[in-house]
Phi, psi and omega in degrees: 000120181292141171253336169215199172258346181255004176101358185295113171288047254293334192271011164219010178292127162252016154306283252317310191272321166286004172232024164075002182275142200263343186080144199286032191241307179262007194247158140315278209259173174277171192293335175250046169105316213268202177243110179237152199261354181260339215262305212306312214279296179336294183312314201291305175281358189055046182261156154273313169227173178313321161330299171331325222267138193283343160274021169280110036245206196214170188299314181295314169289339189302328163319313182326124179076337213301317191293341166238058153059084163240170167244135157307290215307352180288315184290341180277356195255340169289330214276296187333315190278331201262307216294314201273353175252040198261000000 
Protein backbone atom coordinates (compact mmCIF):
# COMPACT_ATOMS: atom_id res chain seq x y z
CA UNK A 1 0.00 0.00 0.00
CA UNK A 2 1.55 3.39 -1.24
CA UNK A 3 1.85 6.06 1.58
CA UNK A 4 2.86 9.16 -0.40
CA UNK A 5 3.12 9.94 -4.26
CA UNK A 6 7.08 10.36 -3.79
CA UNK A 7 8.06 7.22 -2.22
CA UNK A 8 8.04 8.73 1.45
CA UNK A 9 7.08 6.40 3.82
CA UNK A 10 4.57 8.96 5.78
CA UNK A 11 3.62 5.69 8.87
CA UNK A 12 7.43 5.82 9.71
CA UNK A 13 8.61 9.40 9.25
CA UNK A 14 9.56 10.53 12.31
CA UNK A 15 8.88 14.32 11.34
CA UNK A 16 5.38 13.29 10.98
CA UNK A 17 3.89 14.74 14.10
CA UNK A 18 6.26 17.37 14.57
CA UNK A 19 5.26 19.21 11.79
CA UNK A 20 1.75 18.59 11.87
CA UNK A 21 1.61 16.26 8.80
CA UNK A 22 -1.19 14.71 7.88
CA UNK A 23 0.65 12.72 4.56
CA UNK A 24 0.08 14.25 0.98
CA UNK A 25 -2.37 11.94 0.40
CA UNK A 26 -4.94 13.59 2.95
CA UNK A 27 -3.66 17.06 2.68
CA UNK A 28 -4.23 19.53 -0.49
CA UNK A 29 -1.27 21.22 0.25
CA UNK A 30 2.23 20.10 1.85
CA UNK A 31 2.62 20.59 5.53
CA UNK A 32 4.71 23.50 4.66
CA UNK A 33 2.40 25.35 2.67
CA UNK A 34 3.86 25.59 -0.58
CA UNK A 35 3.73 23.44 -3.92
CA UNK A 36 5.28 20.19 -4.21
CA UNK A 37 5.76 19.14 -7.72
CA UNK A 38 5.81 15.81 -7.38
CA UNK A 39 2.33 15.65 -5.23
CA UNK A 40 1.09 18.19 -8.27
CA UNK A 41 2.06 16.18 -11.60
CA UNK A 42 0.37 12.63 -9.75
CA UNK A 43 -2.73 14.26 -9.02
CA UNK A 44 -2.61 16.58 -12.26
CA UNK A 45 -2.32 12.55 -14.01
CA UNK A 46 -4.28 10.81 -12.01
CA UNK A 47 -1.51 8.62 -10.26
CA UNK A 48 -1.48 7.31 -7.40
CA UNK A 49 2.38 7.64 -6.86
CA UNK A 50 5.23 8.29 -9.04
CA UNK A 51 5.58 4.61 -9.94
CA UNK A 52 2.64 4.31 -12.01
CA UNK A 53 4.17 7.19 -14.17
CA UNK A 54 5.00 5.90 -17.55
CA UNK A 55 8.25 8.31 -17.40
CA UNK A 56 9.50 7.16 -14.11
CA UNK A 57 11.43 8.00 -13.05
CA UNK A 58 11.59 11.65 -14.32
CA UNK A 59 13.67 14.49 -13.46
CA UNK A 60 11.35 16.30 -10.90
CA UNK A 61 11.68 13.25 -8.73
CA UNK A 62 15.21 12.26 -9.53
CA UNK A 63 15.59 15.87 -7.97
CA UNK A 64 13.24 15.69 -5.12
CA UNK A 65 15.24 17.25 -2.29
CA UNK A 66 18.78 17.08 -3.84
CA UNK A 67 19.59 21.43 -2.68
CA UNK A 68 18.92 20.34 0.66
CA UNK A 69 21.40 17.55 0.16
CA UNK A 70 18.78 14.24 0.24
CA UNK A 71 19.24 11.35 -1.95
CA UNK A 72 16.21 10.75 -4.03
CA UNK A 73 17.10 6.80 -4.91
CA UNK A 74 15.56 5.51 -1.77
CA UNK A 75 12.15 6.81 -2.78
CA UNK A 76 12.54 5.95 -6.46
CA UNK A 77 13.50 2.16 -5.01
CA UNK A 78 10.14 2.39 -2.94
CA UNK A 79 7.79 3.99 -5.82
CA UNK A 80 9.35 0.65 -7.61
CA UNK A 81 8.61 -1.62 -4.85
CA UNK A 82 4.57 0.14 -4.41
CA UNK A 83 4.43 0.04 -8.68
CA UNK A 84 5.14 -4.26 -8.60
CA UNK A 85 2.41 -4.63 -5.84
CA UNK A 86 -0.46 -3.29 -8.04
Amino acid sequence: MFESRCGVCCNSCERRNTVNCQGCLAMEKPFWGGECKVKSCCEGKQLNHCGECPVFPCATLSSMGKDYGYDSAPLIETCKKWASNK
